[in-house]
DRENDO-1510 file (C-alpha; in Angstrom, 1 decimal, always signed):
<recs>
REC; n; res; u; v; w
REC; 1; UNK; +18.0; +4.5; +1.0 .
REC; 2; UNK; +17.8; +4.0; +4.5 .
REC; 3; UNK; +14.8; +4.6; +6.9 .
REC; 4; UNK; +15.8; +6.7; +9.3 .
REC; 5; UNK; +16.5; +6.6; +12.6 .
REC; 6; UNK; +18.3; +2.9; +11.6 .
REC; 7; UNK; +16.6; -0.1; +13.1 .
REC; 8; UNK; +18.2; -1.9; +15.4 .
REC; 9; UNK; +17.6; -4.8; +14.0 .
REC; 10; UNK; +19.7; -5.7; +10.9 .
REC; 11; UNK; +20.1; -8.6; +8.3 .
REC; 12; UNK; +22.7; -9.8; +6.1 .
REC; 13; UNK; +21.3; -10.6; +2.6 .
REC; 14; UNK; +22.3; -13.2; -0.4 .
REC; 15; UNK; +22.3; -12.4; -3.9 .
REC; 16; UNK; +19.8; -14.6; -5.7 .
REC; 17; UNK; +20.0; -13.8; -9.4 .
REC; 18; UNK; +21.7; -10.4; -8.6 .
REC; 19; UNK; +18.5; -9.5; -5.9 .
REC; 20; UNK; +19.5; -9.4; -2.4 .
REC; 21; UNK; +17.0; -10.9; -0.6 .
REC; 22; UNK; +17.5; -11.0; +3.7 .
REC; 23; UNK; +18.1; -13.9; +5.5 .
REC; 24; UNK; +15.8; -13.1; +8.4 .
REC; 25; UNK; +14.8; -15.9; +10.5 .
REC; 26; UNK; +11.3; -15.4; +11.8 .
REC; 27; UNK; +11.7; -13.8; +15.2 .
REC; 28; UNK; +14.1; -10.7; +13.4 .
REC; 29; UNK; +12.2; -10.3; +10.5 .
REC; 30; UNK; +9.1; -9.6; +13.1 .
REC; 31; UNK; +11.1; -7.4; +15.1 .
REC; 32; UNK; +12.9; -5.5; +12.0 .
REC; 33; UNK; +9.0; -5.0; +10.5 .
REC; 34; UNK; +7.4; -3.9; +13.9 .
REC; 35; UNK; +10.3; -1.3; +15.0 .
REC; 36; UNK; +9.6; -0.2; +10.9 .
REC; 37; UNK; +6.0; +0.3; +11.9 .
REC; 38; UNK; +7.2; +2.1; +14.8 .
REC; 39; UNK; +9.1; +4.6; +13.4 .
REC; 40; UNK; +7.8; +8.8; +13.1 .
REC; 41; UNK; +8.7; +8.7; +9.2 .
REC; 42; UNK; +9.9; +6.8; +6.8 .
REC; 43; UNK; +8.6; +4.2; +4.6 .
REC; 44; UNK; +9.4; +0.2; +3.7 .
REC; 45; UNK; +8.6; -1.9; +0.8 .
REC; 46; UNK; +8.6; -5.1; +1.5 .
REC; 47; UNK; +7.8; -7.5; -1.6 .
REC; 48; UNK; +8.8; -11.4; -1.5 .
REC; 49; UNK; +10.8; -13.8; -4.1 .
REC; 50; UNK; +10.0; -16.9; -5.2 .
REC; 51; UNK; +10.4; -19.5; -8.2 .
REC; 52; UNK; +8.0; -18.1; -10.1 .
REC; 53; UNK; +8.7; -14.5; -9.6 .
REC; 54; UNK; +11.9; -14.5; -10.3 .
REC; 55; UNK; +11.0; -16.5; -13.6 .
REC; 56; UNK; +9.1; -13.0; -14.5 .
REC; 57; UNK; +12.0; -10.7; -12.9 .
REC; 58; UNK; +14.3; -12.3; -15.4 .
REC; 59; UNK; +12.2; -10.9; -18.2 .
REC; 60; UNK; +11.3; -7.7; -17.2 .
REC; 61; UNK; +13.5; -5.1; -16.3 .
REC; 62; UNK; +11.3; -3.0; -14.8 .
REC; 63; UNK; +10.0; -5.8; -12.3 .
REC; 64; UNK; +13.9; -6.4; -11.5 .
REC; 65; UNK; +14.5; -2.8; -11.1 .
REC; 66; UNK; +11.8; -2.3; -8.4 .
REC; 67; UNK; +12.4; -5.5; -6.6 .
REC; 68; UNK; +15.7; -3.9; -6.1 .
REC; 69; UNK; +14.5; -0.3; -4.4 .
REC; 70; UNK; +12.2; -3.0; -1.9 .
REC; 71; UNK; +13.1; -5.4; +0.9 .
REC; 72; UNK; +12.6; -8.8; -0.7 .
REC; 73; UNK; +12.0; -12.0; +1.3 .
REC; 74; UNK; +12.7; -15.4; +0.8 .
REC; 75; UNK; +9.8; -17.3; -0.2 .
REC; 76; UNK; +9.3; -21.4; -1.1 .
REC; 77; UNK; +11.6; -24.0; -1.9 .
REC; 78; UNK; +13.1; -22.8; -5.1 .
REC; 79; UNK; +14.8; -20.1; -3.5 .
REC; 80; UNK; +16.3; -22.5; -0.9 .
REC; 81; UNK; +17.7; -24.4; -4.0 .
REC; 82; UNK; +19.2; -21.3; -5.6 .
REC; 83; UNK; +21.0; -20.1; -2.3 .
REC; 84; UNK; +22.4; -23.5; -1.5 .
REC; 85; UNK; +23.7; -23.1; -5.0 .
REC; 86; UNK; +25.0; -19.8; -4.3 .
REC; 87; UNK; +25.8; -19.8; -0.8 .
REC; 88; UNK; +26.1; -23.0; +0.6 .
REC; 89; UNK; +23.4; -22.9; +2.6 .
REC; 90; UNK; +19.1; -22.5; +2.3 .
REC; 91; UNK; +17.3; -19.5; +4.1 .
REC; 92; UNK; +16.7; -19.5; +8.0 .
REC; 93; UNK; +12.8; -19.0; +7.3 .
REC; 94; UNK; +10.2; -19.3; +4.4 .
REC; 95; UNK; +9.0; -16.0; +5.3 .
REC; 96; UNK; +6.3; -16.3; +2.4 .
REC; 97; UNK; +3.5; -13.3; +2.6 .
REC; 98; UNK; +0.8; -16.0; +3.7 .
REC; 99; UNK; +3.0; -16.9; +6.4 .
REC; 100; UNK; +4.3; -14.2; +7.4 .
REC; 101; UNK; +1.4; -11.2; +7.4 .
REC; 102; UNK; -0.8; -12.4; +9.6 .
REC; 103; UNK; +1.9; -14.0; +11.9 .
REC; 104; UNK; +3.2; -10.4; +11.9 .
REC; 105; UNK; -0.3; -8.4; +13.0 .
REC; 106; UNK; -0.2; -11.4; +15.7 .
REC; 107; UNK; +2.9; -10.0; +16.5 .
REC; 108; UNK; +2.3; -6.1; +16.6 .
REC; 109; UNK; +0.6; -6.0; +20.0 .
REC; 110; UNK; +0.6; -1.7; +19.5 .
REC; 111; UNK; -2.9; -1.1; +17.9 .
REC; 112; UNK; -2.1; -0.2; +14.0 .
REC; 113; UNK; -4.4; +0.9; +10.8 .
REC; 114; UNK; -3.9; -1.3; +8.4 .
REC; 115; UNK; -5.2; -0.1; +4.5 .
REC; 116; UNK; -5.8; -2.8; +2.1 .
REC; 117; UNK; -6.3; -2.9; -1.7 .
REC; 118; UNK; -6.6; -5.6; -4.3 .
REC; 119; UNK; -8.2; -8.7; -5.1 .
REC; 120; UNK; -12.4; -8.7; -6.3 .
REC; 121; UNK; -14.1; -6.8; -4.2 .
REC; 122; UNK; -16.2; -9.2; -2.2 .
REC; 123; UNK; -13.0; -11.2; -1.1 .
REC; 124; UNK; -11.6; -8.1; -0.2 .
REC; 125; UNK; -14.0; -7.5; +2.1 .
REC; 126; UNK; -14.0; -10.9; +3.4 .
REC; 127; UNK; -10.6; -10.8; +3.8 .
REC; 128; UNK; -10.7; -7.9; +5.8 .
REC; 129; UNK; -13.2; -9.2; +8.1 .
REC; 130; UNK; -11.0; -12.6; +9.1 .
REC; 131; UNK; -8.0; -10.2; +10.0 .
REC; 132; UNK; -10.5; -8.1; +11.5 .
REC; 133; UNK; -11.6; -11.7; +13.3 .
REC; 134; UNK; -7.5; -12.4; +13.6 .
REC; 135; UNK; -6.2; -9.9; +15.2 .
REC; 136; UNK; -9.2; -7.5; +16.5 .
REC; 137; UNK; -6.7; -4.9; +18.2 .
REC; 138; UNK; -5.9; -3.9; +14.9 .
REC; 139; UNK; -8.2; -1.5; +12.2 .
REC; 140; UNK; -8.1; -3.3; +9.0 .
REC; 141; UNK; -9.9; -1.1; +6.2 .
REC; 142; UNK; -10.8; -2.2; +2.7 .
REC; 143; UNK; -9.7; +0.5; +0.1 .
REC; 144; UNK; -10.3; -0.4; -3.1 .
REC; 145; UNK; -10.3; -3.8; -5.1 .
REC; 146; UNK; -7.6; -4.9; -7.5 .
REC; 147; UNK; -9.0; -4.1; -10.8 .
REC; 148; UNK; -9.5; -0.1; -10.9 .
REC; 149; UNK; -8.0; +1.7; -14.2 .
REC; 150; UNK; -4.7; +2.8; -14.3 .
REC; 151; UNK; -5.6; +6.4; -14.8 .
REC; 152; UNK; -7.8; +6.2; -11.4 .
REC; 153; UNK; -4.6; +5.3; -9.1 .
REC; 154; UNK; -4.0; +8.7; -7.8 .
REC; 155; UNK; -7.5; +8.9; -6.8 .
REC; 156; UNK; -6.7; +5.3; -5.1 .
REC; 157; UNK; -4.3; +6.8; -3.4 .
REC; 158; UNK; -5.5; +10.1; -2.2 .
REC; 159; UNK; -8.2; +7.9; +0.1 .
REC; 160; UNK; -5.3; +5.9; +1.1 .
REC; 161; UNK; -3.4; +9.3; +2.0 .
REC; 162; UNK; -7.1; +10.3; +4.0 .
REC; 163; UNK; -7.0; +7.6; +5.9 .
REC; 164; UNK; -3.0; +8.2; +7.7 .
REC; 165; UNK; -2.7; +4.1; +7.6 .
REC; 166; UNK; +0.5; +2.3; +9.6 .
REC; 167; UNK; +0.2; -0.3; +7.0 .
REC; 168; UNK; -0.6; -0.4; +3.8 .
REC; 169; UNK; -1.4; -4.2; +1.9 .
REC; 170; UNK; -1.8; -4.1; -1.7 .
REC; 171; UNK; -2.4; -8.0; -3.8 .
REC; 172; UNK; -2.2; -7.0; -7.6 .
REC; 173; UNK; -0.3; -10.3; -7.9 .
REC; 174; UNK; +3.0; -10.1; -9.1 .
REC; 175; UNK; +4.8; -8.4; -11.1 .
REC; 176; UNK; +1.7; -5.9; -11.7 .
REC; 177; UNK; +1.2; -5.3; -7.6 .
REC; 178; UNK; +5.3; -4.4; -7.3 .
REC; 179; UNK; +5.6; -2.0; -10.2 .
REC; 180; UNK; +2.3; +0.0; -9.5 .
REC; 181; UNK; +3.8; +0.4; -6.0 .
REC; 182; UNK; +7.3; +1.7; -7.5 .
REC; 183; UNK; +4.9; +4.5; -9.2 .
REC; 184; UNK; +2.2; +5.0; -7.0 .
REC; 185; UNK; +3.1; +4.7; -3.4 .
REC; 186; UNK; +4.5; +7.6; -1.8 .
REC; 187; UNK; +4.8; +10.0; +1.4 .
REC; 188; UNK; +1.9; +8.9; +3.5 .
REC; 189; UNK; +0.4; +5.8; +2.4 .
REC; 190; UNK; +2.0; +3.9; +5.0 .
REC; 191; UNK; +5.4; +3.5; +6.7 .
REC; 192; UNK; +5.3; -0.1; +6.1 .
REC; 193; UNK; +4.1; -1.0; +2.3 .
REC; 194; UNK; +3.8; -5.2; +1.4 .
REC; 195; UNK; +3.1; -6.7; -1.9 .
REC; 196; UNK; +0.9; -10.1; -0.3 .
REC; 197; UNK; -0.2; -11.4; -4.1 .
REC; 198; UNK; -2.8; -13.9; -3.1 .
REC; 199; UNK; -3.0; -13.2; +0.3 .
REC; 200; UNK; -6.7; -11.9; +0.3 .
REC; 201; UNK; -7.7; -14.6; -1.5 .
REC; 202; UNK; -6.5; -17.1; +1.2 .
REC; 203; UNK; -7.9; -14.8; +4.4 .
REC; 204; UNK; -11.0; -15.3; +2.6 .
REC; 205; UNK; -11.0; -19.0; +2.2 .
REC; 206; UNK; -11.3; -18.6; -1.3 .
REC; 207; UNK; -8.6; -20.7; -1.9 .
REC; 208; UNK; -7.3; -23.3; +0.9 .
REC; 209; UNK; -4.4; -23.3; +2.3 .
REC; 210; UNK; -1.9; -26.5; +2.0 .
REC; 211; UNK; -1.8; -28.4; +5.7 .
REC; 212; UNK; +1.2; -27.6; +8.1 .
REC; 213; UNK; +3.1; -30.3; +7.4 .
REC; 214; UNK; +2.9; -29.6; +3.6 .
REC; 215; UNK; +4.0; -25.9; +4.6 .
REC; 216; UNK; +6.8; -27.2; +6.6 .
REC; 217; UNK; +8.3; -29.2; +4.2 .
REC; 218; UNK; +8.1; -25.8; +1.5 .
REC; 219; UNK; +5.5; -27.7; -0.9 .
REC; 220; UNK; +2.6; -25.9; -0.6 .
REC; 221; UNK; +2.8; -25.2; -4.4 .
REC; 222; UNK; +2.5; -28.2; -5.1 .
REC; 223; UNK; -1.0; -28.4; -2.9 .
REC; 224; UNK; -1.7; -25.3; -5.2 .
REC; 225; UNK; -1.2; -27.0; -8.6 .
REC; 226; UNK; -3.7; -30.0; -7.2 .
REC; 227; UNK; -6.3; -27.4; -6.4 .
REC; 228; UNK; -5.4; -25.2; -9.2 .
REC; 229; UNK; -4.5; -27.1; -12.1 .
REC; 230; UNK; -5.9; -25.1; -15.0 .
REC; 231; UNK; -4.7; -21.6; -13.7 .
REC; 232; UNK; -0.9; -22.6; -12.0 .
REC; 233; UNK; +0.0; -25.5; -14.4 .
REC; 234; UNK; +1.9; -23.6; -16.7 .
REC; 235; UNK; +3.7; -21.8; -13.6 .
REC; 236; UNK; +4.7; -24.9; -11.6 .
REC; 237; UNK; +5.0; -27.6; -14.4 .
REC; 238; UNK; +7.2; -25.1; -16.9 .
REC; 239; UNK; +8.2; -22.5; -14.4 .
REC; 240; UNK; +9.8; -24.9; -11.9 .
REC; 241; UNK; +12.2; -26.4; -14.5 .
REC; 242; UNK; +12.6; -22.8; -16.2 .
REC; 243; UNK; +14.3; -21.6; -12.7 .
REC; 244; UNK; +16.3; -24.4; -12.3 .
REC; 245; UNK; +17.8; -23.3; -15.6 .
REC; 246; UNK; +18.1; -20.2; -14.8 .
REC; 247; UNK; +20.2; -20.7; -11.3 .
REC; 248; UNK; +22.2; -23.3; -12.8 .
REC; 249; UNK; +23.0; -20.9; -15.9 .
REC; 250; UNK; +23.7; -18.1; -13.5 .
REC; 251; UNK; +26.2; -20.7; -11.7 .
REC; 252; UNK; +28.4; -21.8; -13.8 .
REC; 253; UNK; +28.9; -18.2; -15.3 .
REC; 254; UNK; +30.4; -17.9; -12.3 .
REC; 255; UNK; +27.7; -14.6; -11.0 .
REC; 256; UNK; +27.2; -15.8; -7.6 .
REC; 257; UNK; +29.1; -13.9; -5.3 .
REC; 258; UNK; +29.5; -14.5; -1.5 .
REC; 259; UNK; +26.7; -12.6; +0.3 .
REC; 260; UNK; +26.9; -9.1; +1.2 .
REC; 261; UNK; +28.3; -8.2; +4.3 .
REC; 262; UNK; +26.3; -8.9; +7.3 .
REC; 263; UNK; +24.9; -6.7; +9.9 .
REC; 264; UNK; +24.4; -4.0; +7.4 .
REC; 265; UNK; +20.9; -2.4; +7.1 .
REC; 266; UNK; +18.2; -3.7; +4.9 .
REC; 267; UNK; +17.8; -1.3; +2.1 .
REC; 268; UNK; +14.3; +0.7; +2.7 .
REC; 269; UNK; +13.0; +3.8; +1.3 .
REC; 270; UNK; +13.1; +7.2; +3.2 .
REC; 271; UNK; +10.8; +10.0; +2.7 .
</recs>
């Protein structure tokens, strides 16, 4: 499934635990996303792996299964481990959603509607008013928060569809977020669709973010777990040493095949 026209701008990918995920470095994974944005019709998924998620993915079929119809980038240190395992070799970038979203409406320089949904409702609106404050050229428009029935999604949606956004944002956290957008997002909620998980949260200093440095070095989860202890314990303290069991298991049965031939297009949907 490829958008169409093709973007220009291409990326290999490596098979972490049979997903291919892109080895974009920062300036092409900006350019691939904008000339997405850019295009008449079409429409992207782009969701994100890390340790953690790819912890769930291993137990849930469904998660796997849409993970596999998205664009999925590379996202914390535990995915550097498993494709130096695989390949050789870590990621160019951590191109981790709270990285990488607002880096990439910094980017955008054409004027875009960006539709958001997810989170409480009073950080949602928060959030939207700090990218509102981040990058004012854009329209950033709270939808609906994170906790609406399932039965009430099409109606979700329908406002989404009234509102003709560019971009559409949705934090469910993961794997909830990725699944309800393999059933819910369609033609005309957006040409470019990303699962951000905590992002709102962080635009609206709910929680803090880790320094630079501690971003740098891909430890920021770690700054999480000291702020967090109650909530991510079980995530970082089990689910770290649960993923290194799972990429060493998946090594030695010998799974890990050389990456996919490079300079073919990202997979993406096309409506």
């Amino acid at each position: 499934m490829n958008v169409s026209p093709n973007p220009s701008i291409t990326a290999s990918q490596r098979m972490i635990l049979d997903i291919p995920v892109c080895d974009f470095g920062w300036a092409d994974a900006f350019a691939f996303t904008d000339e997405i944005v850019a295009l008449p019709i079409g429409q992207t998924v782009i969701s994100f792996l890390n340790a953690n998620n790819a912890n769930l993915m291993m137990r849930d079929p469904e998660y796997r299964a849409a993970l596999k119809r998205h664009i999925v980038l590379p996202d914390g240190h535990g995915v550097d481990i498993a494709s130096w395992l695989f390949h050789g070799k870590i990621f160019p970038a951590n191109l981790n959603g709270t990285d990488f979203v607002p880096a990439l409406m910094t980017y955008m320089t054409t004027p875009r509607r960006v539709a958001m949904i997810g989170a409480r409702a009073e950080i949602l609106k928060r959030a939207a008013e700090n990218f509102q404050k981040h990058s004012p050229w854009h329209e950033f428009i709270p939808v609906s928060d994170g906790f609406f029935e399932v039965a009430q999604s099409d109606e979700v949606m329908a406002r989404v569809r009234e509102l003709e956004p560019d971009i559409l944002l949705i934090a469910m956290g993961s794997p909830k977020q990725e699944k309800w957008i393999d059933r819910h997002v369609g033609p005309g909620h957006g040409r470019l669709v990303i699962s951000v998980g905590a992002l709102f949260d962080f635009m609206a200093e709910e929680v803090p973010r880790a320094s630079a440095t501690v971003r740098r070095l891909r430890l920021e989860w770690l700054h999480r777990l000291v702020h967090e202890p109650k909530r991510l314990w079980r995530r970082y303290l089990l689910g770290n040493p649960l993923f290194m069991y799972y990429i060493v298991r998946h090594k030695l049965a010998g799974r890990a095949k050389a990456s996919p031939v490079g300079g073919q297009p990202a997979e993406s949907r096309s409506f």
